[in-house]
N, C-alpha and C positions, 0 to 999 in steps of 0.2 A: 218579141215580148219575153218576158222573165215570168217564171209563173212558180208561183208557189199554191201549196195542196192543204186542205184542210179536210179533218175528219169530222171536227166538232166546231157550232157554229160559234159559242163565245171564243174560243181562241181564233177564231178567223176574223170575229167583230174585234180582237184586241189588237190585230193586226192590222186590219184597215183602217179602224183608229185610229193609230199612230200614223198610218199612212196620210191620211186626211192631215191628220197635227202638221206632219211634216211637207205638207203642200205637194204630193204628191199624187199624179194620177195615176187610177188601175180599173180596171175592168173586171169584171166579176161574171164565173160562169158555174154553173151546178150540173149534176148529172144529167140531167132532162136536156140541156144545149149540149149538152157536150158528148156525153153518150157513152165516154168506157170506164170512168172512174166516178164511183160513187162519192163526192164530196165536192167542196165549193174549189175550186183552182181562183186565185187572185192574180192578176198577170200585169205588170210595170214593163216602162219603155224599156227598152236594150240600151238606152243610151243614158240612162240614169248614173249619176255620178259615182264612183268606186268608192268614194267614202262613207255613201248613204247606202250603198250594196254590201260592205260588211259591217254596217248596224241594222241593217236590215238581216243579213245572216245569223247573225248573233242573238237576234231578237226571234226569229222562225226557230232556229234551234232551241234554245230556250222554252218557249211553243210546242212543237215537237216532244220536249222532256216534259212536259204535263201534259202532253196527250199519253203521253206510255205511262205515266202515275196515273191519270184517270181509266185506261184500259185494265190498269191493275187491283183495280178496285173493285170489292166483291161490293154488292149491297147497290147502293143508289148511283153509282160508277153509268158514267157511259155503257149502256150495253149493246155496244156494238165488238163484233169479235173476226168481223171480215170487210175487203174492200171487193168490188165485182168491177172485172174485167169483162167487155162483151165482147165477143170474136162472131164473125157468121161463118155457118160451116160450109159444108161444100150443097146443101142443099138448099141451102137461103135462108135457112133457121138461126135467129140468132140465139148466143150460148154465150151464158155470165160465169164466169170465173171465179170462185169462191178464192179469195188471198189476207193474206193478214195486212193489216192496215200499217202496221209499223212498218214490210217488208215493201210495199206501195210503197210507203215515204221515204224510205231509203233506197229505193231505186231511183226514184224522180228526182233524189241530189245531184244522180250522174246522166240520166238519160231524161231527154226531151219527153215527152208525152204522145207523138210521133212514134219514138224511136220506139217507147214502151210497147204501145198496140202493136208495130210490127213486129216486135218478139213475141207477143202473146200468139198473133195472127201466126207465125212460123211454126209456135210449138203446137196449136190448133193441127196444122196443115201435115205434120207430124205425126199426129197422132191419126188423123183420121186416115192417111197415108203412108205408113209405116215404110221403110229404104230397111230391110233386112239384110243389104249388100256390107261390102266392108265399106268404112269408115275414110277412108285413106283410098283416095281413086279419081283416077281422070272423069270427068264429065266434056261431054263432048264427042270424045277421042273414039 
């Protein structure tokens, strides 16, 4: 599945609108299913045509650019000013991640949503575990 992220819910409804127009299946999940990113993810087959996958890009980016005009907006603007990442710690508590929403959405151009939590998970395990050793060293050996 291809998933794309949303912060605010009319650009996510202008999305799957068009999706729908264009005959298009997708599935739709929010924070409460999904559990580390606060916002609706839309997610289309893998095997959707390359032609309709960069008007489909074009059309998210675009999206994208008025969500950071609406972030930018003082007064009756979205107020929202972070995305939460959940990681469990080493005691079984879980821990949201306060991150900027733009910095989310530009991540999730290049890495999977998988890929994302196990970075979050990494730098978690990091922190609560600190390697004060050097940097550059055999493990193992």
């Amino acid at each position: 599945m291809l998933d794309y992220i949303f912060f605010d819910a009319k650009l996510s409804n202008k999305f799957k609108d068009h999706l729908i127009k264009a005959g298009i299946e997708f599935k739709v999940e929010n924070d409460e299913s999904f559990g580390s990113v606060q916002g609706e993810i839309v997610s289309i087959a893998d095997e959707t045509n390359d032609d309709i996958l960069d008007e489909l890009q074009v059309l998210y980016d675009e999206l994208q650019e008025a969500l950071e005009q609406i972030l930018e907006q003082n007064g009756d603007g979205l107020m929202m000013n972070a995305a939460g990442m959940q990681t469990q710690l080493k005691d079984g508590t879980m821990c949201t991640l306060r991150v900027e929403p733009t910095i989310v959405t530009r991540i999730l151009t290049v890495l999977e949503f998988d890929e994302l939590q196990t970075f979050i998970d990494n730098i978690a395990r990091s922190v609560e575990e600190p390697d004060f050793g050097h940097f550059c060293k055999n493990r193992g050996a």
